[in-house]
LORO-544258 format. One record per atom (N, C-alpha, C): residue number from 1; residue in three letters; atom name; x negated, y negated, z. Coordinates in steps of 0.2 Angstrom, whole numbers, padded with zeros to 4 digits. Layout:
BEGIN
ATOM   num   residu   atome    east   north      up
ATOM   NUM      ALA      CA       X       Y       Z
...
REM end
This chain:
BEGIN
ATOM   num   residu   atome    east   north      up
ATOM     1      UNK       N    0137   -0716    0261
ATOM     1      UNK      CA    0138   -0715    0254
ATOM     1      UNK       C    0133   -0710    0252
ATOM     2      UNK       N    0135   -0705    0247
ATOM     2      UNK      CA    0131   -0701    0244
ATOM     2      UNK       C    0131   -0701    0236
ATOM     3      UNK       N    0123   -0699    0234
ATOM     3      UNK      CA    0124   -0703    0227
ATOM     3      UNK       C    0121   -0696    0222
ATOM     4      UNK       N    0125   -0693    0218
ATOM     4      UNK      CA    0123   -0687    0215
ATOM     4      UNK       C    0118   -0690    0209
ATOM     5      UNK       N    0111   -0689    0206
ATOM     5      UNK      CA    0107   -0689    0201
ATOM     5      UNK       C    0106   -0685    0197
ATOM     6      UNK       N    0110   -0685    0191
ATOM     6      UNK      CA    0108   -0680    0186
ATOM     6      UNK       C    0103   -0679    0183
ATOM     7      UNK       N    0101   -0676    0182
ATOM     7      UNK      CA    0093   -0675    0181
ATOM     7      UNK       C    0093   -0672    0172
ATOM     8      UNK       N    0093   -0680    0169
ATOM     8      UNK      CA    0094   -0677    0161
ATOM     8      UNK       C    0085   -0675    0158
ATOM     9      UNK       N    0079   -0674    0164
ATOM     9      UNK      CA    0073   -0672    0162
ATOM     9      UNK       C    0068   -0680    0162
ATOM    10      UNK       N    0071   -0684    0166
ATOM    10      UNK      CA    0067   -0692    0164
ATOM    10      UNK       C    0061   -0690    0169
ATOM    11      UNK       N    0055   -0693    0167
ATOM    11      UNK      CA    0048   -0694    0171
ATOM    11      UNK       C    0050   -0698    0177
ATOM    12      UNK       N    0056   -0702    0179
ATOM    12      UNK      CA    0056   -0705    0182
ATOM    12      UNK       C    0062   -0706    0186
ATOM    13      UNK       N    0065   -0697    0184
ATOM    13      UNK      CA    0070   -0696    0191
ATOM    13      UNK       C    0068   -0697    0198
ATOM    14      UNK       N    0064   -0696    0199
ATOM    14      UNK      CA    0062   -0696    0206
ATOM    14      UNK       C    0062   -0701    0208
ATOM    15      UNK       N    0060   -0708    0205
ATOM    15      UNK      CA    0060   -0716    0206
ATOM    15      UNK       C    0069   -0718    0207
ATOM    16      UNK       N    0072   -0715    0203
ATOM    16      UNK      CA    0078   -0718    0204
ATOM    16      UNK       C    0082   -0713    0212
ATOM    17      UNK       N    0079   -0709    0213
ATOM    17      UNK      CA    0082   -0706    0220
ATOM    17      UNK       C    0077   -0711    0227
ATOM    18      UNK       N    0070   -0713    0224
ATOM    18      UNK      CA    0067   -0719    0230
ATOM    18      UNK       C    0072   -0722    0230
ATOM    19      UNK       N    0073   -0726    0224
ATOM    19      UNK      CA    0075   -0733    0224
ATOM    19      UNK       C    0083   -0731    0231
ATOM    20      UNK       N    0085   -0726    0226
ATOM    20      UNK      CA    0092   -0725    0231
ATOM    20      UNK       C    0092   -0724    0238
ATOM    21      UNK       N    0085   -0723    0240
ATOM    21      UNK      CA    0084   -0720    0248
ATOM    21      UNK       C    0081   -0728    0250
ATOM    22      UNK       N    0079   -0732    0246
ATOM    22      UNK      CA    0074   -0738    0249
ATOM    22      UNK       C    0081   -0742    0253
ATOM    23      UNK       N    0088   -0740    0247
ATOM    23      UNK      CA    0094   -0746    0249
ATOM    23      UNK       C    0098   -0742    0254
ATOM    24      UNK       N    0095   -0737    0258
ATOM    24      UNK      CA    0100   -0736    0263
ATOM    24      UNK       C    0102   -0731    0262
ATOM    25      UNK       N    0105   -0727    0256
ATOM    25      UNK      CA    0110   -0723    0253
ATOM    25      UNK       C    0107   -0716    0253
ATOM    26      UNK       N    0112   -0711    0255
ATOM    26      UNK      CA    0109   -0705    0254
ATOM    26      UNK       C    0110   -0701    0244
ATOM    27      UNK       N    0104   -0698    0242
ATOM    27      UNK      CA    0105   -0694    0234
ATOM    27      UNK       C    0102   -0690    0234
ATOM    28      UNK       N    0104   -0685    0229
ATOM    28      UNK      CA    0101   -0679    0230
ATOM    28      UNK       C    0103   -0679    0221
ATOM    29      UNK       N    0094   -0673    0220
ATOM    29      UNK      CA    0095   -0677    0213
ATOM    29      UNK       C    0098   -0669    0209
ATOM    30      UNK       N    0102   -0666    0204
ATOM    30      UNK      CA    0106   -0659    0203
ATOM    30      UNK       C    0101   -0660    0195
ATOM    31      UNK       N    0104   -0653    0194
ATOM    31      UNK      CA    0103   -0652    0187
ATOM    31      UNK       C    0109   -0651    0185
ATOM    32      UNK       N    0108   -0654    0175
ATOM    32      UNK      CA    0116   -0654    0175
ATOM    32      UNK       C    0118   -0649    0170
ATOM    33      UNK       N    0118   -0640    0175
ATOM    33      UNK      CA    0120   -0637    0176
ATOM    33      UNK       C    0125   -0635    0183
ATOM    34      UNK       N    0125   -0641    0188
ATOM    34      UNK      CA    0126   -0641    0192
ATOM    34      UNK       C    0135   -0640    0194
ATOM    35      UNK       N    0138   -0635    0196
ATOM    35      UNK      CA    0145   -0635    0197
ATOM    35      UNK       C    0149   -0641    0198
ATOM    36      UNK       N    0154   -0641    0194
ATOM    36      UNK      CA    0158   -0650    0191
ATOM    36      UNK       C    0159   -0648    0201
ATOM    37      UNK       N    0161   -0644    0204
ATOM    37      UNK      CA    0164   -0645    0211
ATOM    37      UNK       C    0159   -0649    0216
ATOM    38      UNK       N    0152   -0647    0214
ATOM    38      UNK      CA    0148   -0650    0219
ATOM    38      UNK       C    0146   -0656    0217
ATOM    39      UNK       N    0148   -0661    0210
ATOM    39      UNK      CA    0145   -0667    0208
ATOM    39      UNK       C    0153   -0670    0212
ATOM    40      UNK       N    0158   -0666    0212
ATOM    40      UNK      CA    0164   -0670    0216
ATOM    40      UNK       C    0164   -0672    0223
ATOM    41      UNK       N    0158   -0668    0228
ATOM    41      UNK      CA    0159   -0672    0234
ATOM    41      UNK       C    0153   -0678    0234
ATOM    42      UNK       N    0151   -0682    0230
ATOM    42      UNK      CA    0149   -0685    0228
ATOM    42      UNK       C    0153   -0694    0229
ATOM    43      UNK       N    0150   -0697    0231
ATOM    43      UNK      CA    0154   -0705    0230
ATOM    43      UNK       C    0152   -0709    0224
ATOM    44      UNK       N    0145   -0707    0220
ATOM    44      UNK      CA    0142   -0711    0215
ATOM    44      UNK       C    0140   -0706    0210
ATOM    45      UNK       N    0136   -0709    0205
ATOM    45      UNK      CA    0135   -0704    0197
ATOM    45      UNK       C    0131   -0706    0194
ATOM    46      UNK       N    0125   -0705    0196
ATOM    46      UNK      CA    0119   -0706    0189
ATOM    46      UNK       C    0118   -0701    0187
ATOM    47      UNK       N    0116   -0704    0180
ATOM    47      UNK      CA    0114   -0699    0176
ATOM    47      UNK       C    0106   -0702    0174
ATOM    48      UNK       N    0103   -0698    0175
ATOM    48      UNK      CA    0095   -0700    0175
ATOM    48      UNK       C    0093   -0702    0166
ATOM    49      UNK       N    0087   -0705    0164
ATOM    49      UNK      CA    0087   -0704    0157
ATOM    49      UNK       C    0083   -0697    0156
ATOM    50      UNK       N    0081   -0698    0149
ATOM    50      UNK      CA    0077   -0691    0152
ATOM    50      UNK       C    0074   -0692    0142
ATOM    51      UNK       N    0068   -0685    0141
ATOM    51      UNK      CA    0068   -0684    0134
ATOM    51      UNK       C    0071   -0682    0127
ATOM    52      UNK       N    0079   -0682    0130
ATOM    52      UNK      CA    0083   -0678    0125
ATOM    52      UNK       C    0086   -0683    0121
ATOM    53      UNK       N    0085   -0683    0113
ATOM    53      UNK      CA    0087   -0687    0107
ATOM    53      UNK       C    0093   -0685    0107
ATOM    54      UNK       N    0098   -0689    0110
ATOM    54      UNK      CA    0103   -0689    0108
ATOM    54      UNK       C    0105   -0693    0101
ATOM    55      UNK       N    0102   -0698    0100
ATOM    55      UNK      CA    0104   -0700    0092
ATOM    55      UNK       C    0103   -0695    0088
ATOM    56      UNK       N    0098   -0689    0088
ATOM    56      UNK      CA    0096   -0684    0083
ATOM    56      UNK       C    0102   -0678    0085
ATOM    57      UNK       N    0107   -0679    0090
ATOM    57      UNK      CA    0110   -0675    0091
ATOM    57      UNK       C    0109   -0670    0094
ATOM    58      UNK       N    0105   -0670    0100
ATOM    58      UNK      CA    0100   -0667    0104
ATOM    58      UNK       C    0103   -0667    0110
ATOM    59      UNK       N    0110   -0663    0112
ATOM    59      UNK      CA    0114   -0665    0117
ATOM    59      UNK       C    0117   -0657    0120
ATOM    60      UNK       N    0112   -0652    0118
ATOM    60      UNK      CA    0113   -0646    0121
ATOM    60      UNK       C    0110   -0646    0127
ATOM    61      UNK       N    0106   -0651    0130
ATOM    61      UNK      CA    0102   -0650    0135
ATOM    61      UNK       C    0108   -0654    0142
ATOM    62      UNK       N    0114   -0655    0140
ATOM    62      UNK      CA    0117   -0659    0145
ATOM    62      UNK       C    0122   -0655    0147
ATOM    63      UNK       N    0120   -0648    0149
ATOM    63      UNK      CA    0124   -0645    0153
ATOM    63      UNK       C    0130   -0646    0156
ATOM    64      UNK       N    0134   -0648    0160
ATOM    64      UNK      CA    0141   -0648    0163
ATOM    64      UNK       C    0142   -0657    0161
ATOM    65      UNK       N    0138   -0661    0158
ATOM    65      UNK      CA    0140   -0668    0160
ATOM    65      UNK       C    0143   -0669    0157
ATOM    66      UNK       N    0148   -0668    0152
ATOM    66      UNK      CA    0155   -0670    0149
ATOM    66      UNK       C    0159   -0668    0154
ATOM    67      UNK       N    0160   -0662    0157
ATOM    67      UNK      CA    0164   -0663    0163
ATOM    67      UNK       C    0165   -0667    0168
ATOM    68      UNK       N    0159   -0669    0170
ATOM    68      UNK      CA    0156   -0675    0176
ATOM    68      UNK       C    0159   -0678    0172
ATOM    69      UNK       N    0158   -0685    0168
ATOM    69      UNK      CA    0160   -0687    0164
ATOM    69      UNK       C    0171   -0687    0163
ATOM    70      UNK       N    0174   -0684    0161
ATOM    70      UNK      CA    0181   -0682    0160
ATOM    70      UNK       C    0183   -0679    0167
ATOM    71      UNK       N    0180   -0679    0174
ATOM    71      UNK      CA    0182   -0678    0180
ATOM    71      UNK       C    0180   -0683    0185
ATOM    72      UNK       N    0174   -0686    0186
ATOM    72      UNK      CA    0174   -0688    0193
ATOM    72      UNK       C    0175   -0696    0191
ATOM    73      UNK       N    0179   -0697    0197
ATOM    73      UNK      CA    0182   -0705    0195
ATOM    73      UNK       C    0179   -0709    0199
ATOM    74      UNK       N    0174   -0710    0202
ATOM    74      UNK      CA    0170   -0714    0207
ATOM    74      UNK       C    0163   -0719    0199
ATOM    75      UNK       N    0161   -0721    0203
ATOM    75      UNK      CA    0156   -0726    0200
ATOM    75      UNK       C    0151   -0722    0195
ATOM    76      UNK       N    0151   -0721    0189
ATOM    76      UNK      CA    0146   -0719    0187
ATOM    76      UNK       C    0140   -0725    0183
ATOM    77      UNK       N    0133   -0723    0181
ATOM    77      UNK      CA    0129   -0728    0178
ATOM    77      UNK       C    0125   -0722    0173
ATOM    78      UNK       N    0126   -0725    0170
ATOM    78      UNK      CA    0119   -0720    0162
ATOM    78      UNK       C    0113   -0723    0162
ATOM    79      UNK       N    0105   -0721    0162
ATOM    79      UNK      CA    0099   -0725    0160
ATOM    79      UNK       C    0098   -0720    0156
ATOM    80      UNK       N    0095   -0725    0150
ATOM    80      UNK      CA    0094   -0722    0144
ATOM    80      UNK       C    0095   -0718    0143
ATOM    81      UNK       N    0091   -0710    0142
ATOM    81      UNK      CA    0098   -0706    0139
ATOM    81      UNK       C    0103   -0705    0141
ATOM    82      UNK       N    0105   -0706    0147
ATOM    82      UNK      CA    0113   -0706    0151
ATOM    82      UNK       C    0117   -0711    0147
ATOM    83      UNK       N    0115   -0719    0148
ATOM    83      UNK      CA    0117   -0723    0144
ATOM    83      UNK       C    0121   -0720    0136
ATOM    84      UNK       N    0116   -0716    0132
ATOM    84      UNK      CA    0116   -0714    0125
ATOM    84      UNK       C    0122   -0711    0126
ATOM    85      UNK       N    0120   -0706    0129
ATOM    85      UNK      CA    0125   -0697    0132
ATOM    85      UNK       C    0133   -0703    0133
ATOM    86      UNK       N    0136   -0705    0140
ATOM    86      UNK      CA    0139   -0707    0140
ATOM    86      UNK       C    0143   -0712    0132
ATOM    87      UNK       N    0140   -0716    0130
ATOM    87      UNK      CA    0142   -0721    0124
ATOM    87      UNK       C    0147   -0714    0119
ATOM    88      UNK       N    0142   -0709    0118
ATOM    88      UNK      CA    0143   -0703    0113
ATOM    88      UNK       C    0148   -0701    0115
ATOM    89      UNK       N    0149   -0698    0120
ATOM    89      UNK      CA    0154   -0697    0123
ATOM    89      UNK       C    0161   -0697    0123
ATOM    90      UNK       N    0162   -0703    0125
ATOM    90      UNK      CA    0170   -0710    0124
ATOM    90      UNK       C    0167   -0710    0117
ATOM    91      UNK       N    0165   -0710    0112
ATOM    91      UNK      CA    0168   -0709    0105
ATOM    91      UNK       C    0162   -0716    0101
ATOM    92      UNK       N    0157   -0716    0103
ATOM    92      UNK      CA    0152   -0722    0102
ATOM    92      UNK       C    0149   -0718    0095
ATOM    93      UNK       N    0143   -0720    0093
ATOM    93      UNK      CA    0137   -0719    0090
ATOM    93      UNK       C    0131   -0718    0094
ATOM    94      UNK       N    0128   -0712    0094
ATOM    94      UNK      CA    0121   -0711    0096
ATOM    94      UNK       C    0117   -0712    0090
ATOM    95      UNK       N    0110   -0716    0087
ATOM    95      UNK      CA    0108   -0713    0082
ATOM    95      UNK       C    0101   -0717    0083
ATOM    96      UNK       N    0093   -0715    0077
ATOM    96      UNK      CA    0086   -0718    0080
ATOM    96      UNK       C    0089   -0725    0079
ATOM    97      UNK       N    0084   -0730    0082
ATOM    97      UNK      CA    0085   -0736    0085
ATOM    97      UNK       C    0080   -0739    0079
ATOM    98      UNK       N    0081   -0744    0075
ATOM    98      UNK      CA    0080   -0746    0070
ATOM    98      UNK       C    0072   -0751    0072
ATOM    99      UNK       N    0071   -0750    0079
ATOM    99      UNK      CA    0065   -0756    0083
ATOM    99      UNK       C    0065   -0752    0089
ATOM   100      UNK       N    0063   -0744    0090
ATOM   100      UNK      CA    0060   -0741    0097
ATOM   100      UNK       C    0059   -0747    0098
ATOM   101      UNK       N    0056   -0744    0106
ATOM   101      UNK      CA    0055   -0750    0112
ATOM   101      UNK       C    0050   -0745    0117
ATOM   102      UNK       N    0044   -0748    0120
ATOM   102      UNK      CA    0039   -0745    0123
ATOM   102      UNK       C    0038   -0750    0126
ATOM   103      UNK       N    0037   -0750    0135
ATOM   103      UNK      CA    0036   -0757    0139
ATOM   103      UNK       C    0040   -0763    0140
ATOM   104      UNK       N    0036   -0768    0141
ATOM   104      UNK      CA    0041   -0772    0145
ATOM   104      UNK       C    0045   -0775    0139
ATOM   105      UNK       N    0052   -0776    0138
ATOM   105      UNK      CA    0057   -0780    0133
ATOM   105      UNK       C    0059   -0786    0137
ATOM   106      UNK       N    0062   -0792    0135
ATOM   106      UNK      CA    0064   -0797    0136
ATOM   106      UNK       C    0074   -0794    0135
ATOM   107      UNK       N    0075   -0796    0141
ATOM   107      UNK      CA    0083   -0794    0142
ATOM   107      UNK       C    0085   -0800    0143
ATOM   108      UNK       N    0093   -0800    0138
ATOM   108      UNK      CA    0096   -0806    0138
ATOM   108      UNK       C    0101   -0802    0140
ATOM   109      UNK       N    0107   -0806    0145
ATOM   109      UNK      CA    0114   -0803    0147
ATOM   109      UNK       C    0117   -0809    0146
ATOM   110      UNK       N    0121   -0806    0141
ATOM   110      UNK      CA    0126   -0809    0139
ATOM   110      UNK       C    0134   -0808    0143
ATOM   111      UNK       N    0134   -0805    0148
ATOM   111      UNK      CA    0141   -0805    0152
ATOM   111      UNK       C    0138   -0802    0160
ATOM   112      UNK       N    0137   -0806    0165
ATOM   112      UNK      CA    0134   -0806    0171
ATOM   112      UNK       C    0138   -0799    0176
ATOM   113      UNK       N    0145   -0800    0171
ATOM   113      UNK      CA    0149   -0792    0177
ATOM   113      UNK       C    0146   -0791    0184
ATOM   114      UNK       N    0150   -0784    0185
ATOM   114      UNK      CA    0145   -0784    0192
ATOM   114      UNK       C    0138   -0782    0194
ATOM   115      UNK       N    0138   -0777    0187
ATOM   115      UNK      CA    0130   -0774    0187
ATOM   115      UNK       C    0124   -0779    0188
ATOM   116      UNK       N    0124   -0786    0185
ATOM   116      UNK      CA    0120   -0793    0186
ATOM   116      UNK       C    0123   -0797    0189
ATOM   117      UNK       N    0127   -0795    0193
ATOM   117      UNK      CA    0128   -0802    0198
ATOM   117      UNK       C    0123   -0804    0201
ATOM   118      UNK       N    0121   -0811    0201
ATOM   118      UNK      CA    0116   -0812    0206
ATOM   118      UNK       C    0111   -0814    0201
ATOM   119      UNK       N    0108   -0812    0196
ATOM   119      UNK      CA    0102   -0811    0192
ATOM   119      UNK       C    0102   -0815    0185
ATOM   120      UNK       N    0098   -0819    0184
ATOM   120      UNK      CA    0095   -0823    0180
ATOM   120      UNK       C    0101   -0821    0172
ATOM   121      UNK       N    0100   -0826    0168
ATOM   121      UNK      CA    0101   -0825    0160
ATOM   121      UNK       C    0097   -0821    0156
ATOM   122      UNK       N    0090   -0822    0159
ATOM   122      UNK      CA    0086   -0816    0157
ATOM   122      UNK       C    0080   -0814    0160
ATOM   123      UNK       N    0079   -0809    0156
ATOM   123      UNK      CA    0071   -0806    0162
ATOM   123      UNK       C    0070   -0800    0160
ATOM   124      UNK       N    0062   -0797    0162
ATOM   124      UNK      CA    0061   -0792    0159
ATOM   124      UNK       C    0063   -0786    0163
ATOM   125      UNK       N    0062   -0781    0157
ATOM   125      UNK      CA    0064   -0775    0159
ATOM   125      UNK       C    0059   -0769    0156
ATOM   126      UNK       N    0059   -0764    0158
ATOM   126      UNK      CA    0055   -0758    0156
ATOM   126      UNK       C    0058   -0755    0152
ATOM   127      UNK       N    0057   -0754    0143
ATOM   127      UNK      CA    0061   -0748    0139
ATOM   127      UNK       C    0056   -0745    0140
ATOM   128      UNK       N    0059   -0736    0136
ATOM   128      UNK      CA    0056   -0732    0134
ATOM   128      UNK       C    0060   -0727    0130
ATOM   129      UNK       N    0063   -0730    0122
ATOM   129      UNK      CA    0069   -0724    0121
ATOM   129      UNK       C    0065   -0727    0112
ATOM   130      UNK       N    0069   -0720    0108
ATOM   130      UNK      CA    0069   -0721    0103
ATOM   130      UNK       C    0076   -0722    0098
ATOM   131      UNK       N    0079   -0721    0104
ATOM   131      UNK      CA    0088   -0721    0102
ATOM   131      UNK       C    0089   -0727    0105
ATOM   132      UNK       N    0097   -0727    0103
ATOM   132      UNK      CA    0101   -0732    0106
ATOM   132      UNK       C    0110   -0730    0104
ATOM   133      UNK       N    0114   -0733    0107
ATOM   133      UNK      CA    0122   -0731    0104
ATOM   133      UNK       C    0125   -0739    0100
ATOM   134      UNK       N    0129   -0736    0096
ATOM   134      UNK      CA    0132   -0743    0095
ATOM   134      UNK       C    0138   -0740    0093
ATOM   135      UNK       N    0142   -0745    0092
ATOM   135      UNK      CA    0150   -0743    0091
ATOM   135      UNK       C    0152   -0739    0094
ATOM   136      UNK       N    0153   -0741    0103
ATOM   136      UNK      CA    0153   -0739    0109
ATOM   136      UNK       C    0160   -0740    0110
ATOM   137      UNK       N    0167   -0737    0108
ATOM   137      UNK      CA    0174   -0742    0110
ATOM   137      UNK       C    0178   -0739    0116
ATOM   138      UNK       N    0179   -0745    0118
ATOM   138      UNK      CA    0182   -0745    0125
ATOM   138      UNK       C    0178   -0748    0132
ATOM   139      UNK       N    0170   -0751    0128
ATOM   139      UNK      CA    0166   -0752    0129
ATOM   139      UNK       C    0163   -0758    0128
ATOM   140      UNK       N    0163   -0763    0136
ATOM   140      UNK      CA    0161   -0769    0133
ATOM   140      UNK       C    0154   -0772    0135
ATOM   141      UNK       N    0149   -0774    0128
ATOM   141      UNK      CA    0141   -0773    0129
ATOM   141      UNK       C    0139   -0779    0132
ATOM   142      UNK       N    0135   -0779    0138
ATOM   142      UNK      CA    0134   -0783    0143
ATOM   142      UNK       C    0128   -0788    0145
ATOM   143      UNK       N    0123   -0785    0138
ATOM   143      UNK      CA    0116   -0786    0138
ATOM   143      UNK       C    0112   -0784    0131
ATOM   144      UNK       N    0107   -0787    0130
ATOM   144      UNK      CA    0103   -0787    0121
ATOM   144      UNK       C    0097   -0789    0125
ATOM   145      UNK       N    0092   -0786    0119
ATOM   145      UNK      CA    0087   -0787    0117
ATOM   145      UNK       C    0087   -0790    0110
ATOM   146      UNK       N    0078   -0791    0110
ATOM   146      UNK      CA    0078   -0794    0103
ATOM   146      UNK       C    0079   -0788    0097
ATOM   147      UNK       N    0078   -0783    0097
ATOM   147      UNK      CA    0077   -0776    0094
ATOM   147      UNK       C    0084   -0773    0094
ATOM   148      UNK       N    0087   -0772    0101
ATOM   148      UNK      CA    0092   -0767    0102
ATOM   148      UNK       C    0099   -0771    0104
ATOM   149      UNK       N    0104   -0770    0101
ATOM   149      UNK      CA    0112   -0776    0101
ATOM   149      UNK       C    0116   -0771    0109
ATOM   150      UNK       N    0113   -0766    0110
ATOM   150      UNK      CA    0115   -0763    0117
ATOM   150      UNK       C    0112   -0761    0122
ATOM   151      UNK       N    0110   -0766    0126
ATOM   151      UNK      CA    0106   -0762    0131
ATOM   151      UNK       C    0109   -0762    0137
ATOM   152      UNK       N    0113   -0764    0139
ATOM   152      UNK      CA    0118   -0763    0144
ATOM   152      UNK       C    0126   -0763    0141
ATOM   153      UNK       N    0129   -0760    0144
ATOM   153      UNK      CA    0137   -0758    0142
ATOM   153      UNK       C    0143   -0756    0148
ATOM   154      UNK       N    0149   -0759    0149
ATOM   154      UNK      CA    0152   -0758    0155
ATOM   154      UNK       C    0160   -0754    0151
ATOM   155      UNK       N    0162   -0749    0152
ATOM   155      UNK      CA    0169   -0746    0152
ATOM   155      UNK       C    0176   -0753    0154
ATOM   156      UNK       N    0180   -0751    0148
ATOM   156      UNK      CA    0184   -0756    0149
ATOM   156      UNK       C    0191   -0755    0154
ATOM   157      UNK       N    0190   -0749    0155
ATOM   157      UNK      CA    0195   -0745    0158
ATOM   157      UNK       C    0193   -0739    0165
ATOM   158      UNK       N    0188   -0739    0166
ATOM   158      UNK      CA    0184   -0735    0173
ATOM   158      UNK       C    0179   -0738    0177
ATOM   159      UNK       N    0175   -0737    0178
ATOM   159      UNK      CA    0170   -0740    0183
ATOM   159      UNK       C    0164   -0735    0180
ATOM   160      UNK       N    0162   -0737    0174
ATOM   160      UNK      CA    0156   -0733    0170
ATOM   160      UNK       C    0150   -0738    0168
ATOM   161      UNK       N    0145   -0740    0169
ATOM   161      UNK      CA    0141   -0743    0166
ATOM   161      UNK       C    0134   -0737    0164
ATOM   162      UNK       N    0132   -0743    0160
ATOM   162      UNK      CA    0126   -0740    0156
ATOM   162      UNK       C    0121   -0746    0155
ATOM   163      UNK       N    0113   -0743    0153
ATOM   163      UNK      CA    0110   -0749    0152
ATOM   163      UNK       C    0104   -0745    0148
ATOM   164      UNK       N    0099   -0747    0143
ATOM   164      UNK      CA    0097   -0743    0140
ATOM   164      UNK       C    0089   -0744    0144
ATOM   165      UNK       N    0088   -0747    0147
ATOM   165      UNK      CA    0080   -0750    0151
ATOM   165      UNK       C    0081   -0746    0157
ATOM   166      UNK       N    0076   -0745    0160
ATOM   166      UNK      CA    0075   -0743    0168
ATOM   166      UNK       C    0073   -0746    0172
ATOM   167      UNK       N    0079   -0747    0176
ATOM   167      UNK      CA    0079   -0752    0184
ATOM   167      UNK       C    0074   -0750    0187
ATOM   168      UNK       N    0075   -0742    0188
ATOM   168      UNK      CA    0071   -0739    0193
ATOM   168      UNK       C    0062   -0740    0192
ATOM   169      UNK       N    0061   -0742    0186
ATOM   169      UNK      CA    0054   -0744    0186
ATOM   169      UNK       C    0052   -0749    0190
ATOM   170      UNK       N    0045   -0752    0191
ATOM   170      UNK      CA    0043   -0755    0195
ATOM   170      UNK       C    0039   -0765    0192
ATOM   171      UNK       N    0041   -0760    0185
ATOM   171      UNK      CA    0040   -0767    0178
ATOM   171      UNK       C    0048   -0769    0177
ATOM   172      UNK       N    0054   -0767    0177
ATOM   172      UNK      CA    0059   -0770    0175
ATOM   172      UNK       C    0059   -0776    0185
ATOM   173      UNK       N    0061   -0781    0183
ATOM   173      UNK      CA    0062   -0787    0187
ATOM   173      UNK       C    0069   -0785    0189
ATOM   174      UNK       N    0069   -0786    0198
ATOM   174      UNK      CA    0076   -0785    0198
ATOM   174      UNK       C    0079   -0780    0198
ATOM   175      UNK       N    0077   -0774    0196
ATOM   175      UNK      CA    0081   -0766    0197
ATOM   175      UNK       C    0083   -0766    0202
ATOM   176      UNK       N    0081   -0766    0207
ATOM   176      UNK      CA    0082   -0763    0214
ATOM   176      UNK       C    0089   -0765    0217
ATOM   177      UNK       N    0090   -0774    0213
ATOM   177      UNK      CA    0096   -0776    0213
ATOM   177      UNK       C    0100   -0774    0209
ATOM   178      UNK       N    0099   -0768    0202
ATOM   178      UNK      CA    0106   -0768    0199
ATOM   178      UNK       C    0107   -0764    0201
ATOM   179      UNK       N    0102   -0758    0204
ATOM   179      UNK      CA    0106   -0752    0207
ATOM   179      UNK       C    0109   -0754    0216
ATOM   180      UNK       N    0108   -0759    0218
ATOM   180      UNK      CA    0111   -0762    0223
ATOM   180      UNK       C    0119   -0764    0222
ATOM   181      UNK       N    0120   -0769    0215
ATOM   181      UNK      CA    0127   -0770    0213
ATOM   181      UNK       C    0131   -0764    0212
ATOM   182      UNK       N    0127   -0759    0209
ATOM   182      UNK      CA    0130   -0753    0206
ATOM   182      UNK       C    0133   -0748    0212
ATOM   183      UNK       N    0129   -0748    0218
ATOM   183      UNK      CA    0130   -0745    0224
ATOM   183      UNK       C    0136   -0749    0227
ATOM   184      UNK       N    0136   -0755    0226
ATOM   184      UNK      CA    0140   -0761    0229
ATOM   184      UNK       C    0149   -0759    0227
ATOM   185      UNK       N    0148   -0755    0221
ATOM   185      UNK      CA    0155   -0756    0217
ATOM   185      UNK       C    0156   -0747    0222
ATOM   186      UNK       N    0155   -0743    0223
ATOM   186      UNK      CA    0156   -0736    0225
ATOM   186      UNK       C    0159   -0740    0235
ATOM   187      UNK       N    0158   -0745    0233
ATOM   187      UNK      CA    0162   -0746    0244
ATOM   187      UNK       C    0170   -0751    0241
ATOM   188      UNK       N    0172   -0750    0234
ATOM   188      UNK      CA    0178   -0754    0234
ATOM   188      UNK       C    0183   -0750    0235
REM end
């Protein structure tokens, strides 16, 4: 299995290409100016988070990813600004988050899907955004904070999820395992 990482500029792409080499999986991390041809021989799709305000409308830095996006049919997953980007996307709302989030947040899932299979009602996780999306449709919201009503989010119609925290950090609980479930759905 091969796993393409877009690279939307987060301090912490490099974490999410460990985490994908700890579980076995080969990734390699692009920029997303990268030819839609070469995200195609790909089995998987993250989209890394990164510094770009997407709420402020700060979505010139995402190069080809509407195409990723409206072409490749395999498994994709957004962490936070991917999460954003993607919601905006399919026709959601990006905009500032009315309770930023810095450190560790108390995560409630409210729908276990496949991304939490296995994993608790709740638990911590790592934010770091100023944004968030709401009014995400086609789009069913998977997981809350006390702050933010979307912090995980699954496509009602493809195989897209999103989650606004980072697994890939070494403070959220259990990451390792939602990029495992998320890997898990690229072998159906």
């Amino acid at each position: 299995m091969k796993v393409a990482i877009v690279d939307f500029g987060s301090q912490w792409t490099h974490r999410i290409h460990r985490t994908i080499s700890y579980l076995g999986k080969e990734s390699k991390i692009l920029p997303v100016k990268a030819p839609l041809k070469e995200i195609m021989a790909y089995d998987a799709l993250i989209f890394s988070g990164g510094a770009i305000r997407v709420g402020l409308g700060d979505v010139d830095q995402t190069g080809n990813a509407r195409k990723y996006l409206d072409n490749f049919q395999g498994p994709i997953l957004g962490v936070c600004a991917g999460q954003q980007f993607i919601g905006l996307h399919f026709g959601g709302k990006a905009q500032p988050s009315p309770g930023p989030e810095y450190g560790k947040v108390e995560l409630f899932v409210d729908d276990k899907d496949e991304i939490f299979q296995g994993l608790p009602d709740r638990f911590t996780v790592w934010a770091s955004h100023n944004d968030e999306v709401i009014n995400t449709p086609g789009f069913k919201i998977l997981a809350h904070s006390k702050d933010c009503s979307n912090h995980a989010f699954k496509s009602l119609s493809r195989p897209i999820w999103g989650c606004l925290f980072h697994p890939e950090v070494e403070h959220t609980e259990y990451g390792s395992q939602i990029y495992a479930n998320f890997l898990g759905m690229a072998k159906r």
